[in-house]
C-alpha positions in Angstrom: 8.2 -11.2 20.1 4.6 -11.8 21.4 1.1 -12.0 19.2 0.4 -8.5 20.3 2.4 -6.4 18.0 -0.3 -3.8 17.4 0.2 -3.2 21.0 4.1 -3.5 21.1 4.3 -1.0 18.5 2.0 1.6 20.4 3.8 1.1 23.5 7.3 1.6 21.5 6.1 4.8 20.2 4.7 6.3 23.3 8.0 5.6 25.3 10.1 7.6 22.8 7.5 10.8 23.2 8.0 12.7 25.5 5.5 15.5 27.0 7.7 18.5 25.4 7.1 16.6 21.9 3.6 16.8 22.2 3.1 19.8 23.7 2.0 18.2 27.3 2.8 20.0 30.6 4.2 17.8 33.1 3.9 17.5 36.5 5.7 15.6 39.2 8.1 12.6 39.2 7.0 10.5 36.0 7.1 6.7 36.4 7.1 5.8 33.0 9.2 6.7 30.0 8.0 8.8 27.5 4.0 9.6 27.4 1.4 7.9 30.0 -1.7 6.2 28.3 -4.2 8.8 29.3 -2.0 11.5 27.6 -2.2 9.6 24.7 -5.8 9.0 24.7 -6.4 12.4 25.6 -4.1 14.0 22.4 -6.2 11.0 20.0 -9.7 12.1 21.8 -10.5 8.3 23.0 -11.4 7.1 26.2 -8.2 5.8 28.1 -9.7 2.7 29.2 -10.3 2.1 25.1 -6.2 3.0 24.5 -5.4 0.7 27.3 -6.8 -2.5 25.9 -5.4 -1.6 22.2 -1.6 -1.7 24.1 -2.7 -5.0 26.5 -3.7 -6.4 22.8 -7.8 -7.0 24.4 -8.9 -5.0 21.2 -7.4 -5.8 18.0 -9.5 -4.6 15.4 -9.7 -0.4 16.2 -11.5 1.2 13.1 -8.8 3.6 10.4 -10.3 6.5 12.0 -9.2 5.3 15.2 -5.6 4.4 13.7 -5.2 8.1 12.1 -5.7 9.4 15.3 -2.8 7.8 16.6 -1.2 8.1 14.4 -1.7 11.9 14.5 -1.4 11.5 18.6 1.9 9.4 18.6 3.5 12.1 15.2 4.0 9.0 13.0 6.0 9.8 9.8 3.4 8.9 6.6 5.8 5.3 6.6 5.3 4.3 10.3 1.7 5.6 9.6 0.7 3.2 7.2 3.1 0.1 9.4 0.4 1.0 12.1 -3.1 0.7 10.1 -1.2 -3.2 8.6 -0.5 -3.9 11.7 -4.0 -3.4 12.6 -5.3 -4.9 9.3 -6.5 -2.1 8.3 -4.9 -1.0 5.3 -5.0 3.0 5.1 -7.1 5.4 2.8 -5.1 6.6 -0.3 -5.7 10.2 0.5 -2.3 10.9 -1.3 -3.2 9.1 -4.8 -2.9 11.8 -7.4 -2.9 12.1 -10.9 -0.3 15.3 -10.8 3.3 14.2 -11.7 6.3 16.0 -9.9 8.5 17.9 -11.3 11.1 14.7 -10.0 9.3 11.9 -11.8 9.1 14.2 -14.6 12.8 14.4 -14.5 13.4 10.6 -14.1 10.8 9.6 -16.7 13.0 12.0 -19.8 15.7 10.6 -18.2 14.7 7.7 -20.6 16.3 9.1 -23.4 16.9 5.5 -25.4 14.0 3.3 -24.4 10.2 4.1 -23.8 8.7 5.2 -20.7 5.6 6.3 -19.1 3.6 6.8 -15.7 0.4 5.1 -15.4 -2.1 5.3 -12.1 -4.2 2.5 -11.3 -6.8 2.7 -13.8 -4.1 2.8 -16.6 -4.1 6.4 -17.2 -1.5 7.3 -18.9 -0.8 10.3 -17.1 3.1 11.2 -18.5 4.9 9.7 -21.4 8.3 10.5 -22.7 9.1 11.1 -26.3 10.4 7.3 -27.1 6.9 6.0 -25.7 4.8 8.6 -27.2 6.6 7.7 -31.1 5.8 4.3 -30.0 2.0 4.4 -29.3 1.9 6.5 -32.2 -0.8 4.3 -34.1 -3.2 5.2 -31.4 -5.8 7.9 -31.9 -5.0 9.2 -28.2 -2.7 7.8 -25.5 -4.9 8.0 -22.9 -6.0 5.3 -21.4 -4.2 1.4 -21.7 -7.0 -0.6 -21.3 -9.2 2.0 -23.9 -6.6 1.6 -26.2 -6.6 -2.3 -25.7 -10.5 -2.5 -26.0 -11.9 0.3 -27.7 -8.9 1.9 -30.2 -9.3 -0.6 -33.6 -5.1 -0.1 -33.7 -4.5 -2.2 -30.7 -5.6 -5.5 -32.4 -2.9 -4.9 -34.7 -0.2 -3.1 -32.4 -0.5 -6.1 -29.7 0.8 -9.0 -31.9 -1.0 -11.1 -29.3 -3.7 -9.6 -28.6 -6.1 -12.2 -26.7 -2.6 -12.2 -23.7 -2.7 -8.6 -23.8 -6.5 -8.1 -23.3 -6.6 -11.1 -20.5 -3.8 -9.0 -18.8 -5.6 -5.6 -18.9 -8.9 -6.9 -17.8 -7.3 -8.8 -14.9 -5.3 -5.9 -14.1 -8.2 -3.7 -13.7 -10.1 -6.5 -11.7 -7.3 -6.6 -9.3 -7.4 -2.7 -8.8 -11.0 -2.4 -8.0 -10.5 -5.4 -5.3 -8.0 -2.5 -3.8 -10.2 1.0 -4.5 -13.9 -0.5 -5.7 -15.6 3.0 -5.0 -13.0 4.8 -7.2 -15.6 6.9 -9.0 -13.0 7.3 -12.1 -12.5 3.4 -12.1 -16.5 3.1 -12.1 -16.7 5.3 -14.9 -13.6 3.3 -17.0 -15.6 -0.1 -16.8 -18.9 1.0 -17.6 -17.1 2.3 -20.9 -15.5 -0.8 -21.6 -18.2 -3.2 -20.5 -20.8 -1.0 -23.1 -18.1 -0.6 -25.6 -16.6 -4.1 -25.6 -18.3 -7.8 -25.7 -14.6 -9.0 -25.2 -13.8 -7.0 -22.3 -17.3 -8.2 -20.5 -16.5 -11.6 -21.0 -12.9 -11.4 -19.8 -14.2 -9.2 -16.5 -16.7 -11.9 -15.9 -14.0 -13.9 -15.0 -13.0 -12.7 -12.2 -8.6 -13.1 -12.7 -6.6 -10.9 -11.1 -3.2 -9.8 -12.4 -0.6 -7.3 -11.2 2.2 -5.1 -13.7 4.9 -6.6 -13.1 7.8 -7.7 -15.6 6.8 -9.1 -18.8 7.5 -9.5 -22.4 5.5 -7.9 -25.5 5.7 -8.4 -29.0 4.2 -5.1 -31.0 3.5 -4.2 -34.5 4.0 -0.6 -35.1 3.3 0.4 -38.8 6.2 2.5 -39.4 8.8 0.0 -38.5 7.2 -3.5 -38.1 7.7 -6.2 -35.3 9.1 -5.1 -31.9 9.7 -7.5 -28.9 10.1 -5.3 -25.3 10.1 -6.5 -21.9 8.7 -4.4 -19.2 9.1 -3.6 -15.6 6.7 -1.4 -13.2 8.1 0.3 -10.8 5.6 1.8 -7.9 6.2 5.5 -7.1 6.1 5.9 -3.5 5.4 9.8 -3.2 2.2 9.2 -5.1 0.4 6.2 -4.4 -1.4 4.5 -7.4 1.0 5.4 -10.1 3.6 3.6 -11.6 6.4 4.0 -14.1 6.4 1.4 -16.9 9.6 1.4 -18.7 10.2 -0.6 -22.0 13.3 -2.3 -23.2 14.3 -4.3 -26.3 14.9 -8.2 -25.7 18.2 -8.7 -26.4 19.4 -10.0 -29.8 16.6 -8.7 -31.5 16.4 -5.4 -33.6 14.0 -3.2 -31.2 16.4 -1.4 -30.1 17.8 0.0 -33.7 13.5 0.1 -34.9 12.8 2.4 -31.7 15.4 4.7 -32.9 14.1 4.6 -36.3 11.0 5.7 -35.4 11.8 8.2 -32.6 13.5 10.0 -35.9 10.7 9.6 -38.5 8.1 10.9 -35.3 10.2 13.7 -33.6 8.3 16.6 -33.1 5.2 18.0 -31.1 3.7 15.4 -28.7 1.0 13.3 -30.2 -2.9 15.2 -29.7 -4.0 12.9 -26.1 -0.8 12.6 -24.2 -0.8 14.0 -20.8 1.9 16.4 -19.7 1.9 17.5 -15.7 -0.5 15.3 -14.7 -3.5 16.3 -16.2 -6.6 14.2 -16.4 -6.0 12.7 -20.4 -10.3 11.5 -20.4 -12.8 13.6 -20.9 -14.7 15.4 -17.7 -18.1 14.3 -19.4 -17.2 10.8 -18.9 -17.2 11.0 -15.0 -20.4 10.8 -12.8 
């Protein structure tokens, strides 16, 4: 293996193209395998002498435009797509992120039948909640939004037994996403709500900590049937980057499990007013610039 690997990987992919993959025509005896630089350049629209120092590893740094076009050139697969633009360091757009859950997730997520589950995207809409998790954030005027719920709903300083955790976590959360998607217009919009709405969530934004969802325990307080410890895990949901499903469990030895029952009884019927079925954008449109 060499330092070049941007240019090992182009040259990989161009030998295992051939002209009748890429609609080329080809003429006389070929001395290489698979596509010649120029045919490459010429399918990507760049200038061959350009495509030749990417390979030779000369230029390292080619701009994401640059990248999807070879992408598009060289017929990546969306995986081998976005192995190309890290390879370049040049993480790619998220033109995929969406806010519309498939019928598949959909699936998976009632598949919960016994513990709480929901699909968030990266600004902690909650975008899809099964029945367990919507009798759990019951308490909540809407389940919309995590971190409005944390900040701005006066339930979640007595759902969140620890509150203070549970508000550091949120605000670094949200820091950490706009370090990944900063000009996210519907991110804008969410912290210029919080940061007029809430002196705490100001402060805890002013400094700056980054946190990932990962796994974690919480210890709730739900009115109906008292104190609840759950651990959580996130799970990132590949077809539709930015969302994740969060799925809640009871820590073992405890009586969560027999209190979320409990309440999934005493709250069974239509879906609390504010949680999102089929993707569906739970804020309101005034709130966006």
């Amino acid at each position: 293996m060499t330092g070049n690997l941007l240019g090992e990987f182009l040259r990989a992919r161009r030998a295992a193209l051939g002209p009748q993959d890429v609609g080329v025509a080809s003429h006389g005896v070929r001395r290489v395998t698979g596509l010649r630089r120029e045919e490459v350049a010429d399918l990507a629209g760049m200038n061959a002498d350009y495509y030749a120092r990417l390979e030779q590893g000369r230029e390292r740094h080619p701009s994401p435009q640059v990248l999807d076009a070879l992408g598009r050139a060289l017929r990546l697969a969306p995986d081998t797509h976005a192995h190309l633009h890290r390879l370049a360091g040049a993480p790619p757009a998220d033109r995929s992120a969406t806010d519309r859950i498939s019928p598949a997730l959909r699936q998976l997520l009632d598949g919960f039948s016994d513990t709480p589950a929901f699909v968030i995207n990266a600004a902690l809409d909650v975008l899809a909640a099964n029945p367990r998790a919507e009798a759990l954030h019951s308490p909540f005027a809407a389940v919309d939004n995590l971190a409005r719920m944390v900040f701005l709903d006066p339930a979640g300083r007595d759902f969140y037994t620890d509150w203070t955790c549970t508000a550091r976590a949120t605000a670094a959360h949200l820091r950490q996403t706009c370090g990944i998607t900063p000009d996210d217009p519907r991110l804008r919009s969410l912290l210029r709500t919080l940061t007029a709405g809430s002196p705490d969530f100001a402060r805890l934004w002013a400094t700056h900590d980054a946190l990932s969802k990962t796994l974690d325990t919480k210890h709730l307080h739900h009115p109906t049937v008292g104190s609840l410890a759950v651990t959580y895990q996130s799970f990132d949901v590949r077809a539709a980057p930015g969302q994740q499903l969060i799925v809640y469990q009871p820590v073992a030895g405890t009586p969560t499990g027999d209190a979320l029952s409990r309440l999934a009884v005493r709250t069974a019927g239509p879906a609390a007013e504010g949680v999102v079925r089929g993707g569906q954008h739970p804020l309101p449109t005034a709130d966006f610039p």
